[in-house]
N, C-alpha and C positions, 0 to 999 in steps of 0.2 A: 390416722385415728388418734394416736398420740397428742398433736398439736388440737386437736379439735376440742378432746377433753379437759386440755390444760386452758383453753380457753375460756372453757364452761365454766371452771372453777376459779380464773379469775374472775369473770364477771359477778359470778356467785358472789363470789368472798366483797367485793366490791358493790354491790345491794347489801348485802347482809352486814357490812359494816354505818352502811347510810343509814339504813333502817334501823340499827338497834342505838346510833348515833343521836339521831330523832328519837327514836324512844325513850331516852333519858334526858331528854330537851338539852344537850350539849352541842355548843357552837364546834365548828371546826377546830377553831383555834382552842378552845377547852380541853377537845379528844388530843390537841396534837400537846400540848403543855401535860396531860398526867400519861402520856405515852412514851414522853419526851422521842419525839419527833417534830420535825418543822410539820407548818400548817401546808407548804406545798407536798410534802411526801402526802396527807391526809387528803387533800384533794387529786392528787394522783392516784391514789388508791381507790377514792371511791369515785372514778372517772374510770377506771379499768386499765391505766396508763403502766402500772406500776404492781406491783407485788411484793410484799415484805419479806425481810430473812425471815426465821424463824425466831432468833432474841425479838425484833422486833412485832411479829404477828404473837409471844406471848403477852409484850409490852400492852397492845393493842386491846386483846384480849381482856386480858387483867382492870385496863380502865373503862371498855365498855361492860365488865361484869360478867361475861359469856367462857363457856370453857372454849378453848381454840378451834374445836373441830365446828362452833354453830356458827363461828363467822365462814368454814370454808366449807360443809356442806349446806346446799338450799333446804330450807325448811325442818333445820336438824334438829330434833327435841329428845330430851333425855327423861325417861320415865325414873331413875334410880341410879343413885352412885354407881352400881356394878355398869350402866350404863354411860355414865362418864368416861369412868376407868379404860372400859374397853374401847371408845373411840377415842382415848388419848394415842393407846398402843398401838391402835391400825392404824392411826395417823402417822406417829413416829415410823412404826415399821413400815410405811406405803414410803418417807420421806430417804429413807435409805436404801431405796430399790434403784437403780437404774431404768433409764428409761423401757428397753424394752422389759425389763421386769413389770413396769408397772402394766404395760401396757395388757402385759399377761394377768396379771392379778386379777385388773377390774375386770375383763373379760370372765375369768373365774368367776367374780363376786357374782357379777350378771348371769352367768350360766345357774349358779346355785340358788339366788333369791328368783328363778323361776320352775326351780322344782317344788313341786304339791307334797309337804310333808304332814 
């Protein structure tokens, strides 16, 4: 289940980097020069090949204009700072979990966003 999810979210992250790449009409070799990364990491990434640290996914970040979590969840939108804020925090703290920790959490998340409150 683990490797399944980590896939999801590379792919994820790897559209959502293309797309918001394209949305600011910037070449590869643009995004890879204010990222300061090579133009091959950038085409690795957004081929699915590759995954960045984290210095590097804020670099990323930062040049495509997006806060980090809308490059690595699909279709992530933030209605309010307080919204920001909190998916910076459950990012970092999902980032420091070990793997079967993770594995627990998202299962938790899942279990909770389908109770009727």
């Amino acid at each position: 289940m683990y490797l399944k999810v980590m896939l999801e979210v590379i792919n994820d992250f790897a559209t959502n980097v293309k797309k918001q790449r394209k949305k600011l009409a910037m070449s590869q070799e643009e995004l890879a020069n204010k990222a300061d990364v090579s133009i091959q990491t950038i085409s690795s990434i957004e081929n699915a090949r590759h995954f960045p640290t984290y210095n590097k996914l804020i670099r990323l970040s930062n040049a495509l204009q997006v806060h980090p979590a809308q490059l690595l969840i699909e279709n992530c939108e933030f209605r309010n700072t307080e919204d920001k804020e909190l998916q910076f925090v459950l990012v970092q703290a999902f980032k420091d979990l070990t793997p079967k920790q993770r594995e627990i959490a998202l299962h938790l998340v899942r279990s909770i966003s389908e109770i009727n409150i």
